[in-house]
C-alpha positions in Angstrom: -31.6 -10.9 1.9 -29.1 -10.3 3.7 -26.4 -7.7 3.1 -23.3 -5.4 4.7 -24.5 -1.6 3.9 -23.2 1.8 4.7 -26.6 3.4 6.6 -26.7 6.8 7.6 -22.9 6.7 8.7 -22.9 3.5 10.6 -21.4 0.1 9.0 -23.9 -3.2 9.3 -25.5 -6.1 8.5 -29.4 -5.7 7.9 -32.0 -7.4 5.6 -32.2 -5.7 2.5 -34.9 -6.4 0.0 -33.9 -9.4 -2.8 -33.3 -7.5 -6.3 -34.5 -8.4 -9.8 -33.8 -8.4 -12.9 -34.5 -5.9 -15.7 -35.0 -7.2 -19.0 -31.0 -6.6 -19.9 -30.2 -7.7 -16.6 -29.1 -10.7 -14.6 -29.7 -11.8 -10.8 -26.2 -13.3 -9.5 -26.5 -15.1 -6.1 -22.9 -14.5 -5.0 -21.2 -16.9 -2.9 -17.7 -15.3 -2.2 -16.9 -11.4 -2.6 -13.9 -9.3 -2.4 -12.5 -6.2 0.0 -10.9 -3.3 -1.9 -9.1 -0.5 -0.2 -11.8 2.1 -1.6 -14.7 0.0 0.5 -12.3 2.0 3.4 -12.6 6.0 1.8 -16.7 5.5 1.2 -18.2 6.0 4.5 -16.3 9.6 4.7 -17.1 9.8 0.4 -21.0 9.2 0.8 -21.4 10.8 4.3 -23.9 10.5 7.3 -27.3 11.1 6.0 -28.1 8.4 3.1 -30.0 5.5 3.0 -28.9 1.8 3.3 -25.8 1.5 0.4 -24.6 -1.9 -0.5 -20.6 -1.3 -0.6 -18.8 -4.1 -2.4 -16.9 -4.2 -5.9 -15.7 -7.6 -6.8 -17.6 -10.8 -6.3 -18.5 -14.0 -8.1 -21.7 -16.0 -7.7 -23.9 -17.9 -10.1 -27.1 -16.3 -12.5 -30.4 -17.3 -10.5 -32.5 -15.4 -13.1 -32.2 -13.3 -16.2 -34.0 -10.7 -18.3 -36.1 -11.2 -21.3 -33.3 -9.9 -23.0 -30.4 -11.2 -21.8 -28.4 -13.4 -24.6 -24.9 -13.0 -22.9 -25.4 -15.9 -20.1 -27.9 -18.5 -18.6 -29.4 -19.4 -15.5 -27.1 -21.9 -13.8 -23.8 -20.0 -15.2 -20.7 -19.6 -13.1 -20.1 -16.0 -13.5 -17.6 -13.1 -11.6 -18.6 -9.9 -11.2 -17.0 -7.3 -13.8 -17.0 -3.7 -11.2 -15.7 -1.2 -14.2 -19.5 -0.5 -14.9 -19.6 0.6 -18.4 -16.2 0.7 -20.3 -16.5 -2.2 -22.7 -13.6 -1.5 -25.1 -9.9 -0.6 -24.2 -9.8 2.8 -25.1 -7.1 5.7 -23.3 -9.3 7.1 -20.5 -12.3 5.7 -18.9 -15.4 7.1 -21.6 -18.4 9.1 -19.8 -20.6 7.5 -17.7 -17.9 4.9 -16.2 -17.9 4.2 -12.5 -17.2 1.5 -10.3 -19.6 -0.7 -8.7 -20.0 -0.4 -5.1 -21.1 3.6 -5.2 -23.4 5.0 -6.5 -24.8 1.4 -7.2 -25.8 -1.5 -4.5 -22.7 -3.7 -4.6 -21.5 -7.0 -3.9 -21.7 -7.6 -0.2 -24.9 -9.2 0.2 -26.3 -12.7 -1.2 -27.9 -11.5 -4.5 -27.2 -8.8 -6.7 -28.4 -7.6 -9.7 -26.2 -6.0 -12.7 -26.3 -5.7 -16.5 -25.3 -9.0 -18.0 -22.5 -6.6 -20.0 -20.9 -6.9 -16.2 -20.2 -10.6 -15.9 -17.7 -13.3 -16.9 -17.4 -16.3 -16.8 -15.6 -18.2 -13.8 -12.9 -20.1 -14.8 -13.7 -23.5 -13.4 -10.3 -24.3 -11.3 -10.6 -21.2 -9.1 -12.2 -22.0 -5.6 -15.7 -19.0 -4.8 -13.3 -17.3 -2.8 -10.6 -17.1 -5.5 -12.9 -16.0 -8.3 -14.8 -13.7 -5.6 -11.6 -11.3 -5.1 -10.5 -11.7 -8.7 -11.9 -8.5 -10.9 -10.9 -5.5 -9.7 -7.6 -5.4 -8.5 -6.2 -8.2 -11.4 -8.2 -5.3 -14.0 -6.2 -2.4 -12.1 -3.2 -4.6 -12.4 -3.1 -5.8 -15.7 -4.2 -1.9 -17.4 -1.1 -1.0 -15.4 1.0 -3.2 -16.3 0.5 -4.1 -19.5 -1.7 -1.6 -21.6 -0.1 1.9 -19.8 3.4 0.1 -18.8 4.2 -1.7 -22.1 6.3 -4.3 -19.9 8.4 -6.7 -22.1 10.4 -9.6 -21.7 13.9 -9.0 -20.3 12.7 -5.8 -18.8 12.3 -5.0 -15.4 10.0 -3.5 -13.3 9.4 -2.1 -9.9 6.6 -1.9 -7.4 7.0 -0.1 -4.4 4.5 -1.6 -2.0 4.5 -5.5 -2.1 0.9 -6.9 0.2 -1.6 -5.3 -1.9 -4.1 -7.3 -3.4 -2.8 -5.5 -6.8 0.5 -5.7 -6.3 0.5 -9.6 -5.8 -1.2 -9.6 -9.8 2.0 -7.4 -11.1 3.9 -9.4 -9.4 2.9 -12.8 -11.3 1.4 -11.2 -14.4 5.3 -9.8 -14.9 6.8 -13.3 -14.0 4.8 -14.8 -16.2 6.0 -12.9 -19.2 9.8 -13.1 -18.8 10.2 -9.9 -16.8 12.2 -9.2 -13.6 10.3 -8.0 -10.3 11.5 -5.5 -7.8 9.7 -5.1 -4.9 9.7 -3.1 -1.3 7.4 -3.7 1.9 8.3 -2.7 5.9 7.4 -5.9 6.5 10.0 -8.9 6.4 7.4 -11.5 5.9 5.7 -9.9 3.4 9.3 -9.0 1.5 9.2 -13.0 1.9 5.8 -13.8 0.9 6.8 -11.7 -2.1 9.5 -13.4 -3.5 7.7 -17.1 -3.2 5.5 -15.3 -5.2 8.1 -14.8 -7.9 9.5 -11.5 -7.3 13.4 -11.5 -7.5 14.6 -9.1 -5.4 12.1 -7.5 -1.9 13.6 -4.5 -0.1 12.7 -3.1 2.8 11.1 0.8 2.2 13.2 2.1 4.6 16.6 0.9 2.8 18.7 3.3 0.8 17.1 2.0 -2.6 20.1 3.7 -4.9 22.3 2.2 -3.0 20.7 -1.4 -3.4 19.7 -1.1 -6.8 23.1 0.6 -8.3 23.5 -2.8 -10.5 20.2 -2.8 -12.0 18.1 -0.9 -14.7 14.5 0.0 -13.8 12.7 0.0 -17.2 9.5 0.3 -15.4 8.0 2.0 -11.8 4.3 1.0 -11.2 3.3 3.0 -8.1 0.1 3.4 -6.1 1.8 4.6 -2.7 2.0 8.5 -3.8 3.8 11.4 -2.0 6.1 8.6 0.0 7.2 7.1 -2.7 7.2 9.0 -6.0 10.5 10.4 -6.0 12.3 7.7 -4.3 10.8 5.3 -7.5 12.0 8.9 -9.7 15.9 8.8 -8.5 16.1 4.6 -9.6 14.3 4.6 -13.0 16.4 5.0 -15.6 16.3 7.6 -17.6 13.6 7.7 -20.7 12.0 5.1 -17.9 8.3 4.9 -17.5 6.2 5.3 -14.1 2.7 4.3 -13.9 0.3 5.6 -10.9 -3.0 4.0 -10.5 -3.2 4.9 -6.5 -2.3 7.4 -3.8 -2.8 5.8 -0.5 -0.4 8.1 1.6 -1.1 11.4 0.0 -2.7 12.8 -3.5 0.0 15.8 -3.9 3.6 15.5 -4.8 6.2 17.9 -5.3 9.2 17.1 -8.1 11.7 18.6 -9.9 10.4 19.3 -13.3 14.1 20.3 -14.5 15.0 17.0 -13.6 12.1 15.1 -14.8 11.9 16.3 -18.5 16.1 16.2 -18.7 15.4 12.4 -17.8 12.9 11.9 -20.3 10.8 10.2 -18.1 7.2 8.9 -19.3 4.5 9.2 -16.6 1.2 7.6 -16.9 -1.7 7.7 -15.2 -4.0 4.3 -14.5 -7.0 3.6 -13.0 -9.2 0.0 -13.4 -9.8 -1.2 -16.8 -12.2 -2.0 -19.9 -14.2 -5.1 -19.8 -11.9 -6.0 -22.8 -8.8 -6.1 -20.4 -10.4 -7.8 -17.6 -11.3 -10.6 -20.9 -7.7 -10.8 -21.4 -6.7 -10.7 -18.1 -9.2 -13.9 -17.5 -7.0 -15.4 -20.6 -3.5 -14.5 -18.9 -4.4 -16.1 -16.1 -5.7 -19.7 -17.4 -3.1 -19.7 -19.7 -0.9 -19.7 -16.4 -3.1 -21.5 -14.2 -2.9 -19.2 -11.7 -4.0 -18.3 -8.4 -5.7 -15.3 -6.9 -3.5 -15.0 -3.3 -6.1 -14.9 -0.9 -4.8 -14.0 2.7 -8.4 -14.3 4.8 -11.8 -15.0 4.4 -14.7 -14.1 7.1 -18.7 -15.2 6.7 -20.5 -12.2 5.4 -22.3 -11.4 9.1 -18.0 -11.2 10.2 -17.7 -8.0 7.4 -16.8 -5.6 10.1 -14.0 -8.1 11.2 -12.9 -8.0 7.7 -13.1 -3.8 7.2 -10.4 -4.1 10.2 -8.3 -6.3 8.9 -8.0 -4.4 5.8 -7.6 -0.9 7.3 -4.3 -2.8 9.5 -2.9 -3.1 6.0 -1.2 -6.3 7.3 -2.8 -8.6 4.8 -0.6 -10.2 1.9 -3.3 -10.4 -1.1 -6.6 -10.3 -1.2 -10.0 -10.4 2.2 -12.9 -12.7 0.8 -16.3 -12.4 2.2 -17.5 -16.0 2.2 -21.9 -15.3 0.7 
């Protein structure tokens, strides 16, 4: 079959031999699979001497074959990939032996895979391959954040420093959806556009003076995933006795802040990372009850993955990259 593999440092396409399935597990012949920032960090992760690695964490095919166990699904099912491998019930950290499929486990960019059936869901029938394909892991990062860390209520409002990421488009609509107010920033004007067509009700630019533009509002709520560029900044506008969720540090994994300040503010800071299977379930719920629509920005045909890995390190996307299996 054919896959996109990490291979003794160098990034490719190459036939890889079809998997099977062991007698709790499923073979899912994807059709549409999704790029995550951490596809970007595993090449300097994993190194330059291993053999041929699958990368990929979110896709969504249907079951060609299944265990002599398997009770969960049938052949013929429409199923999305579930990438927290492991962590089946909501619970306040991640229990031993979690991970996240892509490394150290073949992923999803290739036309077969096979998995546990504990790691698949069904599609919901409106969403296109592509949709469905780029679904998992960032609405699961999203909706943990958000909801199960955050605690975000009606009437409340929250604010996401960052607006084009594949996660921050979930907050974005996951908030809307349930009566809360959206604050958002982005360097880029269409993107600060793209946001607020989305729902969000007020897009700033990063490099604004953002106590001076948000002096009229309360910030209940700071879900952050930029790190050292932005943590303080989102510190001096949440109120005080506020909440701040991290589930990411793409500019830089240390900060320094004022403890004085922080523990005289109250503040509540929590940390976030993916989700139980029993979130991503009631994400899947949230988001047929809504009827909505994984933002998709491009798609490329599998053999074009390299194309895609570009795109995505530009950071110029608004959404989600699908691979197209």
């Amino acid at each position: 079959m054919k896959a996109f593999v990490l291979e003794q440092g160098e990034l490719k396409v190459k036939e890889m031999d079809e998997p099977t399935a062991g007698p709790h597990d499923v073979v899912v012949a994807l059709r549409a699979a999704g790029l995550n920032r951490r596809d970007l960090y595993i090449p300097d992760r994993l190194g330059s001497d291993k053999d041929a690695l699958i990368l990929g964490s979110d896709g969504a095919g249907v079951i060609e074959s299944v265990g002599e166990a398997v009770t969960r699904v049938r052949v013929g099912d429409e199923v999305i990939i579930n990438p927290s491998l492991r962590w089946y019930e909501n619970s306040d950290a991640p229990p031993k032996g979690f991970d996240i499929l892509g490394m150290p486990d073949h992923g999803t960019f290739a036309e077969k895979i096979a998995l546990s059936e504990e790691q698949v869901e069904k599609k919901p029938s409106y969403l296109s391959w592509e949709e469905a394909g780029v679904f998992a892991l960032a609405a699961l990062t999203g909706y943990r954040a958000l909801f199960t860390q955050g605690e975000i209520k009606a009437g409340e409002t929250v604010f996401i420093p960052g607006a084009g990421s594949g996660v921050a488009t979930y907050l974005i609509a996951f908030a809307k959806n349930v009566g809360a107010k959206v604050i958002v920033t982005s360097r880029s004007e269409e993107k600060r556009n793209k946001a607020k067509e989305l729902g969000a009700d007020i897009a700033l630019d990063t490099n604004s003076d953002w106590k001076k533009e948000l002096a009229n509002e309360t910030i209940d709520l700071v879900i952050d995933s930029v790190g050292a560029a932005t943590f303080n900044r989102s510190l001096e506008v949440l109120k005080k006795g506020g909440r701040i969720v991290i589930f990411g540090a793409t500019t830089d994994d240390s900060i320094d802040f004022n403890l004085r300040a922080f523990f005289y503010g109250q503040y509540k800071l929590l940390g976030s990372t993916m989700g139980s299977r029993q979130e991503l379930q009631a994400a899947l719920k949230h988001m047929e009850n809504y009827q909505m629509h994984p933002v998709v920005d491009q798609s490329f045909a599998l053999n074009e993955a390299q194309a895609a890995f570009d795109t995505l390190k530009e950071s110029k996307q608004f959404g989600k990259i699908a691979l197209r299996i």
